[in-house]
C-alpha positions in Angstrom: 0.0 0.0 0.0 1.6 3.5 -1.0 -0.6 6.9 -0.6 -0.2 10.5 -1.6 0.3 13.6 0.7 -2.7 15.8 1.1 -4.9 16.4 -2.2 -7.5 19.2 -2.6 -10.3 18.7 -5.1 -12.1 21.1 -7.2 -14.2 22.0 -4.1 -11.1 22.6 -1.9 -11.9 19.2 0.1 -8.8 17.4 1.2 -8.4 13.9 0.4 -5.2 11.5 0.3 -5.2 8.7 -2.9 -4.5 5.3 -1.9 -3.1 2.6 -4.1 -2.7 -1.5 -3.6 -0.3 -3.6 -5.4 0.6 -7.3 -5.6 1.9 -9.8 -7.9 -0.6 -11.8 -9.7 -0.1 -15.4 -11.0 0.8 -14.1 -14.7 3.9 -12.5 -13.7 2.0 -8.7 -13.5 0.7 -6.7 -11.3 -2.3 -6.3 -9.7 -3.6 -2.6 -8.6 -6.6 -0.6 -7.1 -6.3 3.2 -6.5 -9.2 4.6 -4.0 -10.0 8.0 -2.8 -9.9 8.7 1.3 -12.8 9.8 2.2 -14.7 8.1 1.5 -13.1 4.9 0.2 -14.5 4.7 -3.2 -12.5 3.0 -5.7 -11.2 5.1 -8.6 -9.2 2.5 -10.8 -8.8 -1.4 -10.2 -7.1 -4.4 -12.5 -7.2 -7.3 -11.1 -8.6 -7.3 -7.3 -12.1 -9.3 -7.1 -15.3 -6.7 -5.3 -15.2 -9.1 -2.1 -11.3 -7.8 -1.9 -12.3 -4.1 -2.7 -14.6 -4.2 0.3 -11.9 -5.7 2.5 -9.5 -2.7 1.1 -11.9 -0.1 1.9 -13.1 -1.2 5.7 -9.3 -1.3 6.0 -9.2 2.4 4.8 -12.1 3.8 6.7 -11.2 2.1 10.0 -7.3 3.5 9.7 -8.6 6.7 7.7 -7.1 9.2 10.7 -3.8 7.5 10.9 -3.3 7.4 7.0 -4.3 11.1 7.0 -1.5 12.1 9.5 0.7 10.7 7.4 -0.3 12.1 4.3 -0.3 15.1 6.5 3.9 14.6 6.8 4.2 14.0 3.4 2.5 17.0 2.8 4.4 19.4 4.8 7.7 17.8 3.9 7.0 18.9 0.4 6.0 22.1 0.7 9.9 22.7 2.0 10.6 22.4 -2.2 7.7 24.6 -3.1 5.5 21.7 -3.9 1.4 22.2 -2.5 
């Protein structure tokens, strides 16, 4: 699992972009991307719905600790001008 810092949408509304990897029995990958909040799956190749809804309880039950983290990612890139 890798995320992004803080992201604003078009309505200013912070949200942090998650994505899920793995290997899949072909020798490619597997990957879903989901928005946080509220845990709604924006791309997916490969990971079955029962496994999206596993991914997303995962999200919303961790959703304050990812956020402080995407928080530090956030500020650490504003040091190079980045927002």
């Amino acid at each position: 699992m890798t995320h992004t810092g803080i992201l604003k949408d078009r309505n200013g509304k912070d949200y942090v972009c998650v994505r899920f990897e793995r290997k899949n029995a072909k020798g490619g990958t597997d990957y879903t991307e989901m928005r946080l909040p509220p845990a709604k799956v924006m791309m997916n190749q490969g990971f079955k719905p029962d496994e999206l809804k596993q991914m997303a309880a995962y999200l919303k039950e961790n959703e304050g600790a990812i956020k402080e983290k995407a928080r530090s990612i956030s500020s650490f890139l504003h040091i190079f001008g980045n927002h």
